[in-house]
C-alpha positions as CSV (number, residue, x, y, z in Angstrom):
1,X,-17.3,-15.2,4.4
2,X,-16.6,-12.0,5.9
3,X,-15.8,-8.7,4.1
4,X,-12.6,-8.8,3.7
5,X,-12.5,-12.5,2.7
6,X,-14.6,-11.8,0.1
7,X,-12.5,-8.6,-1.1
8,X,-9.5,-10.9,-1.6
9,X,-11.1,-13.8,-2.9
10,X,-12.6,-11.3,-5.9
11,X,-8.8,-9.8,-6.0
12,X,-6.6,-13.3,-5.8
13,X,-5.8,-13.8,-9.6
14,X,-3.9,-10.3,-9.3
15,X,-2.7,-11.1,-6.1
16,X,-1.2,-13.7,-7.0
17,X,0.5,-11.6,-10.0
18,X,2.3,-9.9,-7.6
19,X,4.3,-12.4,-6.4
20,X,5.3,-13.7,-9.4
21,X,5.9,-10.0,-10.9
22,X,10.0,-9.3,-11.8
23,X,10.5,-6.4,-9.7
24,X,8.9,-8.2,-6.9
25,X,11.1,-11.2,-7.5
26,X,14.2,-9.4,-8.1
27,X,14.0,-7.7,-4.6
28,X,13.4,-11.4,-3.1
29,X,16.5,-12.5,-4.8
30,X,18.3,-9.4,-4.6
31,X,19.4,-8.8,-8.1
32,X,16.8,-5.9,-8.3
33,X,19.0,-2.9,-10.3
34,X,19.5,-0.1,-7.4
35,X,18.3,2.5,-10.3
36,X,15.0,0.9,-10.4
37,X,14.7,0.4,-7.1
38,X,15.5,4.4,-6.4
39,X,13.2,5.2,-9.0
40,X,10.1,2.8,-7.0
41,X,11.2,4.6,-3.5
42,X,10.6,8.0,-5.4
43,X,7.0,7.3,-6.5
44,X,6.2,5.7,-3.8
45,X,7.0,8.9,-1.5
46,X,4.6,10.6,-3.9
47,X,2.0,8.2,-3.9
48,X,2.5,8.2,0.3
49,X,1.1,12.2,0.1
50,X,-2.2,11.2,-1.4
51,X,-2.3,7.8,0.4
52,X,-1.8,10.2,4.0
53,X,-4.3,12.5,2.6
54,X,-6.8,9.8,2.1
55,X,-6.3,8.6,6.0
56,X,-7.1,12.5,6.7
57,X,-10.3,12.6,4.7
58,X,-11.6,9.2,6.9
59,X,-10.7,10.5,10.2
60,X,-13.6,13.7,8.7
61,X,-16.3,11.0,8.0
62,X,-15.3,8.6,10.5
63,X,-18.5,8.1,12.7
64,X,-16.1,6.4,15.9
65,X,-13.9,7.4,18.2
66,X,-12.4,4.0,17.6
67,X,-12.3,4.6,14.2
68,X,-11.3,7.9,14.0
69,X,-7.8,7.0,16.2
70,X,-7.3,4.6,13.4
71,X,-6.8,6.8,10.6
72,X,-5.3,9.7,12.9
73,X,-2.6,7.1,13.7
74,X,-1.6,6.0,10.4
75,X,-1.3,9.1,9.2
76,X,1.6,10.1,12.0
77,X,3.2,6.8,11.2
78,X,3.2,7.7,7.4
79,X,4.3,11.3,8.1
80,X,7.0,10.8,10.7
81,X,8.8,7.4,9.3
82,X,7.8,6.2,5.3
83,X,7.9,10.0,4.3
84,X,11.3,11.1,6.5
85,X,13.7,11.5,3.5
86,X,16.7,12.0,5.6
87,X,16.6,7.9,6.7
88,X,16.0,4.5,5.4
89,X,16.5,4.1,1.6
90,X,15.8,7.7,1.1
91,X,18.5,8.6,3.0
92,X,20.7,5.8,1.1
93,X,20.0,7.3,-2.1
94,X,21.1,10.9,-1.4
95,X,17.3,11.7,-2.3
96,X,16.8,15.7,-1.6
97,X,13.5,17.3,-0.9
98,X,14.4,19.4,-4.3
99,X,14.4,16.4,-6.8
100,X,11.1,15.4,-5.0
101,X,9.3,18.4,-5.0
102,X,10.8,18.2,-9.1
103,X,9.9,14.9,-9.9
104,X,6.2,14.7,-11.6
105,X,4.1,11.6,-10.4
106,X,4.4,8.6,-12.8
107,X,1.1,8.1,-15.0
108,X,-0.6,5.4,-13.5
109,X,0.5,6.7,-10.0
110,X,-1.2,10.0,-10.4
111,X,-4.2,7.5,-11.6
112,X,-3.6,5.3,-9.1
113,X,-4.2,8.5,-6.4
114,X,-6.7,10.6,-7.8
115,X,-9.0,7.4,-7.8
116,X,-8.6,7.0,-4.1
117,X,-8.6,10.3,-3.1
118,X,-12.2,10.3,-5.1
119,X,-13.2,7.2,-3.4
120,X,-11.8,9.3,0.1
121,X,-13.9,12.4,-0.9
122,X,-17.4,10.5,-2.2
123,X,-17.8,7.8,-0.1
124,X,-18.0,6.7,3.4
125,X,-15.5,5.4,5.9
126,X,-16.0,1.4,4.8
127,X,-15.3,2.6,1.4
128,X,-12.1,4.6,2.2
129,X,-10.5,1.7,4.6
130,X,-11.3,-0.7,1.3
131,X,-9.4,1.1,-1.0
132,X,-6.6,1.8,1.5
133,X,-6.8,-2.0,2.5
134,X,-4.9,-3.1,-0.9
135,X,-2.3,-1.6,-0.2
136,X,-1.8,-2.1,3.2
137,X,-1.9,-5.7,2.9
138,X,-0.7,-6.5,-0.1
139,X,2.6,-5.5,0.7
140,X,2.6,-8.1,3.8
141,X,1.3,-10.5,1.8
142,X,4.2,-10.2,-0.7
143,X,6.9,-9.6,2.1
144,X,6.0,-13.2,3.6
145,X,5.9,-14.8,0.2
146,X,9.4,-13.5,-0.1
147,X,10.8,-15.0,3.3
148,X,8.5,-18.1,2.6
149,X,10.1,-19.1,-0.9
150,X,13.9,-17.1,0.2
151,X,14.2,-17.2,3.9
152,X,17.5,-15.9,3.9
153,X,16.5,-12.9,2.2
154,X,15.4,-11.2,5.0
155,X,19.9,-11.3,5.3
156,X,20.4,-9.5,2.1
157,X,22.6,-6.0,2.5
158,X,20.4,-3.9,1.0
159,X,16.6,-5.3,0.1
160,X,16.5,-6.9,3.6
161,X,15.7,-4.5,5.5
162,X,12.4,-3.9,3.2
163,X,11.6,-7.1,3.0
164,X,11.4,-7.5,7.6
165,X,9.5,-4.1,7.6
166,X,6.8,-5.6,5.1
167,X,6.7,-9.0,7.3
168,X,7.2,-7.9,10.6
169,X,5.0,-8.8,13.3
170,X,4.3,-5.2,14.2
171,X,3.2,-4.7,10.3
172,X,1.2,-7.1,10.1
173,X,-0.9,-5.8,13.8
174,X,-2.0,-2.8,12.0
175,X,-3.2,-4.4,9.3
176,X,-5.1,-6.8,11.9
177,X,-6.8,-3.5,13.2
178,X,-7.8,-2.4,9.6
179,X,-9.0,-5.8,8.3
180,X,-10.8,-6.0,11.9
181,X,-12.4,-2.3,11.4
182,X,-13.5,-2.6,7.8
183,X,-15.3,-6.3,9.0
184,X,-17.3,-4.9,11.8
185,X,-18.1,-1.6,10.1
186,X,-19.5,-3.8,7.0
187,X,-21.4,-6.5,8.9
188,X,-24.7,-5.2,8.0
189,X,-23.5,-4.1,4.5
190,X,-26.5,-5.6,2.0
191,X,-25.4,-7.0,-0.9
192,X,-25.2,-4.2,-3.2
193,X,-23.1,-2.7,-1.0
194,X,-20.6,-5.0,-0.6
195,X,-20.5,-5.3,-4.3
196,X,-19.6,-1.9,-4.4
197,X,-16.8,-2.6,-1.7
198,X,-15.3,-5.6,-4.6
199,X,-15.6,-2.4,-7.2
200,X,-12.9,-0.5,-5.1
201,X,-11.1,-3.3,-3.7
202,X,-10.2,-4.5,-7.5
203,X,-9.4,-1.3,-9.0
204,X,-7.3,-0.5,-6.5
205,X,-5.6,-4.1,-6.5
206,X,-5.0,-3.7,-10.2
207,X,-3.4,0.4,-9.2
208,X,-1.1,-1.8,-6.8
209,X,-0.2,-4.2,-9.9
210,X,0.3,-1.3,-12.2
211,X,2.9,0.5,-9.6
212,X,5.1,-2.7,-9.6
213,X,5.0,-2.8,-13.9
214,X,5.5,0.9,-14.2
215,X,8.6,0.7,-11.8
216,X,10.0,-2.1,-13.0
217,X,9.8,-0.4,-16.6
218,X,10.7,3.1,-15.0
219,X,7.4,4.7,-16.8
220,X,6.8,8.2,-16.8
């Protein structure tokens, strides 16, 4: 198995939680309450700072060029499209720079981050592209599930356009590259190591379940 298999093989029974999770399945369906779903796009701005800063701390101890133009690139497609308020459901929801700079991070987001930007500040750049990893791929994971069980909700007025971003083929390329990096950067990883890898990889995959419960419940 390579790394990665073996990072969502020890993650799959909260994998599969997501998908079956209400707030995931009501964007699928599209009955998700627009409240909730402004509340989610809120956190999830916040949780993007700390997720951008982490991508800044790897390009500092990546050892590549390669590797380095990785995490330089993601952060300029965090910054300049999933953090520009004035489009996309941002936009939508009248959401102002104010109310985000007022809005205090949710609990277990402000868990959630300070974990990886610990992991980001301690540990190497394997270590960083695993905790990003969850994320990054769990969202795909769950966007195709959605098409795969509700084609047609890739149609919906207002969920749609999340849903195509999350299984688009241009998604799903960068998280080729990351899955590809994090492989050939571990492949002489010794067993203890790797272990170590699974540690991060689950915590962070049980952060990503947490986000979905504590915006579905609107937790502070």
């Amino acid at each position: 198995m390579t790394t990665v298999e073996r990072l969502l093989d020890a993650a799959k029974e909260i994998w599969n939680r997501y998908y079956e999770h209400p707030f995931v399945k009501s964007i699928e369906d599209g009955t998700l309450e627009k409240e909730k779903f402004r509340y989610y796009i809120i956190q999830d701005f916040l949780y993007l700072e700390d997720y951008a800063k982490s991508f800044a701390i790897g390009i500092a101890k990546a050892k590549s060029v390669e590797t380095t133009q990785i995490f330089s690139g993601y952060i300029n497609l965090l910054t300049g499209s999933e953090m520009d308020i004035h489009h996309g459901y941002m936009g939508k929801f009248g959401v102002t720079e104010e109310e985000l700079a007022n809005t205090p991070r949710a609990l277990d987001n402000l868990s959630y981050t300070s974990y990886m930007l610990r992991v980001a500040y301690e540990e190497g750049e394997a270590e960083i592209l695993t905790a990003i990893l969850s994320c990054a791929y769990s969202y795909e994971l769950i966007a195709k599930n959605m098409v795969k069980n509700t084609p047609d909700c890739l149609n919906h007025d207002f969920y749609g356009d999340w849903i195509s971003g999350y299984a688009s083929d241009n998604y799903s390329c960068g998280n080729a590259v990351l899955i590809d990096t994090l492989n050939k950067l571990t492949d002489n990883y010794t067993e203890q190591q790797l272990k170590h890898l699974i540690d991060i990889f689950v915590a962070c995959s049980r952060y990503e379940y947490l986000f979905w419960e504590f915006s579905w419940k609107m937790s502070k």
